[in-house]
N, C-alpha and C positions, 0 to 999 in steps of 0.2 A: 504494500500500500504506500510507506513511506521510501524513497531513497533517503539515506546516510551514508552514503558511500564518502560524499567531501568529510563529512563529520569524522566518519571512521578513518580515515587517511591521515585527517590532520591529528586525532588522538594515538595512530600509530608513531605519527611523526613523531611526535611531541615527547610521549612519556615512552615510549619504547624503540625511540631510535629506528626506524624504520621511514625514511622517508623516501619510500619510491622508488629507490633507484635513483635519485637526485643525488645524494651523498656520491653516489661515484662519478655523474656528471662534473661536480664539483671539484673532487677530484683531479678527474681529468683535465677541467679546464686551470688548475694550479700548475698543474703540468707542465700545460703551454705556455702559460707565462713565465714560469721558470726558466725555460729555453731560451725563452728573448726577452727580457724583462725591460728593456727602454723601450719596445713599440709593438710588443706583442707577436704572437704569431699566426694565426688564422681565426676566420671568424664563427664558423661550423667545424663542429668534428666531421670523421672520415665518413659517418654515416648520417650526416646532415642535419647533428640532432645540437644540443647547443645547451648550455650548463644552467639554464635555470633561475640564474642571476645575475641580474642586472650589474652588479660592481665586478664579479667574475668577467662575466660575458664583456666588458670592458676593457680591464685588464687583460683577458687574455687574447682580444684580436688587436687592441693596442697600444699595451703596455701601460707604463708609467707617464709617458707623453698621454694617452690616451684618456689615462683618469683626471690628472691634470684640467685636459681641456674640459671632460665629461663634466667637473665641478664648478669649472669658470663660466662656463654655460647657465649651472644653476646656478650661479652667486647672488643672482638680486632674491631670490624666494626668501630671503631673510626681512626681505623688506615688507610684505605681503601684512596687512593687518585686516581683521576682522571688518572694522572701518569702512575697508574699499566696498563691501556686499552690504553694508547697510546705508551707504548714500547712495548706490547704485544695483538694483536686485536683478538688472540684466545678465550682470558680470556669475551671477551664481553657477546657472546649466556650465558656464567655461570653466572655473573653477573647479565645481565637482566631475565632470570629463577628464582634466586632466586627475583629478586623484585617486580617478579608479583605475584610468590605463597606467597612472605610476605605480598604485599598489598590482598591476595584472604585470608590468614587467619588471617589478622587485623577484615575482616568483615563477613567472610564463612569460610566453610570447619570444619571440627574435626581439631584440631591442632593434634592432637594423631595419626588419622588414616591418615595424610597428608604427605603418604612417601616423594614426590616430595618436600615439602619443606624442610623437614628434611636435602634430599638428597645434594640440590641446599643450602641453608645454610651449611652445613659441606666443601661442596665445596668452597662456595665464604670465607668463614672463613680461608679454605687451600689456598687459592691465596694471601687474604693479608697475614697472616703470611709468606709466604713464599717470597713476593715478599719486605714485609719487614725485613724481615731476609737477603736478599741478600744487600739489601740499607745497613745495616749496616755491615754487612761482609765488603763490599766493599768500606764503608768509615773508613778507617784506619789512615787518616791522609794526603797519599802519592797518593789513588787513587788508589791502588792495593789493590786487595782481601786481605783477613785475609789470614795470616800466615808469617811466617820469609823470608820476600825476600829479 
């Protein structure tokens, strides 16, 4: 009647060490970054399959450059405040899009072949910059936008 299959996986994961067959993905893909550790080595193992995680999966197609940029890429998310979705509730559906495809390629997915988060991260990236680019435009001092008033 019910499926629990996710339930039952993740309870295997969890307290009994059993994840899947991920652990040797994982594995694996230390492997290859071991081999070449300033820029990695391949992006798929030999059977097309791919380690499951997003900082692995990084690391191991390109390296230490590759996390590098992978981070500077995300550098503004620190700026991101609650704030932005409560003077503007458009910005919400973008917001939560990218947070389910970053929670689906922290554990799934190709990060490579995962338009949708690519797409939903450049997005939510353009919301805070921009909504923090306006906060400071508009704190001059006087409470009037930048410029000579």
């Amino acid at each position: 009647m019910f499926d629990f299959e996710f339930v039952e996986r993740m309870y295997n994961a969890i307290f009994k060490g059993d994840g899947s067959g991920r652990s040797y993905y994982l594995t694996k893909g230390w492997d290859v970054f071991k081999n070449n550790i300033p820029f990695g080595g391949r992006i798929l193992f030999e059977d097309g399959l791919y380690p499951h995680n997003v900082f692995m999966e990084v690391l191991m197609s390109m390296g230490i450059v590759g996390i590098i940029l992978f981070f500077s890429y995300f550098k503004d998310v620190w700026k991101f405040r609650m704030k932005f979705i409560s003077e503007n509730t458009y910005y919400l559906p973008f917001i939560l899009f990218f947070i389910q495809y970053f929670v689906l390629v922290l554990t799934s997915y190709n990060l490579f072949a995962n338009m949708e988060f690519w797409t939903f991260s450049t997005v939510f990236i353009s919301i805070i910059l921009f909504c923090h680019d306006e906060k400071i435009k508009s704190n001059d001092g006087r409470g009037n936008t930048a410029g000579n008033h």
